[in-house]
N, C-alpha and C positions, 0 to 999 in steps of 0.2 A: 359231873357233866361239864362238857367245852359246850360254849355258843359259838356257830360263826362268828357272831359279831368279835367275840376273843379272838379268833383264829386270825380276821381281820387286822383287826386291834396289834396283833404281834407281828405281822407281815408289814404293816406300816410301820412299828417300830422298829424292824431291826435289818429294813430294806436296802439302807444308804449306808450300813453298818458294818466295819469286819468282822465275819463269822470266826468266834475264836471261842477258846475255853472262859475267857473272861466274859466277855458277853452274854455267856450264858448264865452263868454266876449270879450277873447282875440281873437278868429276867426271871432267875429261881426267885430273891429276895423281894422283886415285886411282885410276885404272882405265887405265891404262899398255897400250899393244898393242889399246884398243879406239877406232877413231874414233867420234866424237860432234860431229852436229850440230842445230842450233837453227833452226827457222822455227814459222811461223805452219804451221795445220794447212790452210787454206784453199791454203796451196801445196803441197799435194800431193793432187789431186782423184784419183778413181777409185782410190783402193788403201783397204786394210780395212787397218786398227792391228793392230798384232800381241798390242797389251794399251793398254787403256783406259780413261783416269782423267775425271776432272771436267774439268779444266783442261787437259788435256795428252795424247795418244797418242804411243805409242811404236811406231816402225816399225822392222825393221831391216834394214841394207843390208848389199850382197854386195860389195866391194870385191874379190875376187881375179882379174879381170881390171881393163885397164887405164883402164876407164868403171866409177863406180859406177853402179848399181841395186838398188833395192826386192827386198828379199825374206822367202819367208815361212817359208823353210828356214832353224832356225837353228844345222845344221852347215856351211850356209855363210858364217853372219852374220860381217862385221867390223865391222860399228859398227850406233849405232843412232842414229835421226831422232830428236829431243825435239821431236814438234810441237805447239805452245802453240795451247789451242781458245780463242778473242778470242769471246764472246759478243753476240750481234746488237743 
């Protein structure tokens, strides 16, 4: 399970921050037991963010079967999507 308040929590921290492969590295090693992954927002059409920044949406996925998937429940969430928004 994510709380908002997590989801929060990582939107504040990685607000003012370059979205890179590092950074996410470093938000795995503080946040232990939660998957996190990195794309562009443009790769994931047709789903709503679960929380919405300038630069960046946050999705979160269901990992408890053995395909992850999108989702908007977050006493299902096991990780969340960091998708960086690349301006036209």
């Amino acid at each position: 399970m994510i709380s908002p308040e997590q989801l929060q929590t990582l939107a504040t921290r990685i607000s003012n921050l370059p979205l890179n492969d590092t950074l996410i590295s470093v938000i795995r090693s503080e946040n232990p037991g939660i998957h996190f992954t990195y794309c562009f927002d443009d790769d994931i059409p047709n789903n709503e963010p679960m929380l919405s920044e300038t630069n960046f949406n946050l999705y979160l996925i269901d990992g408890r079967e053995h395909c992850l998937c999108l989702t908007n429940n977050y006493e299902h969430a096991t990780g969340i999507v960091i998708a960086e928004i690349i301006a036209d």
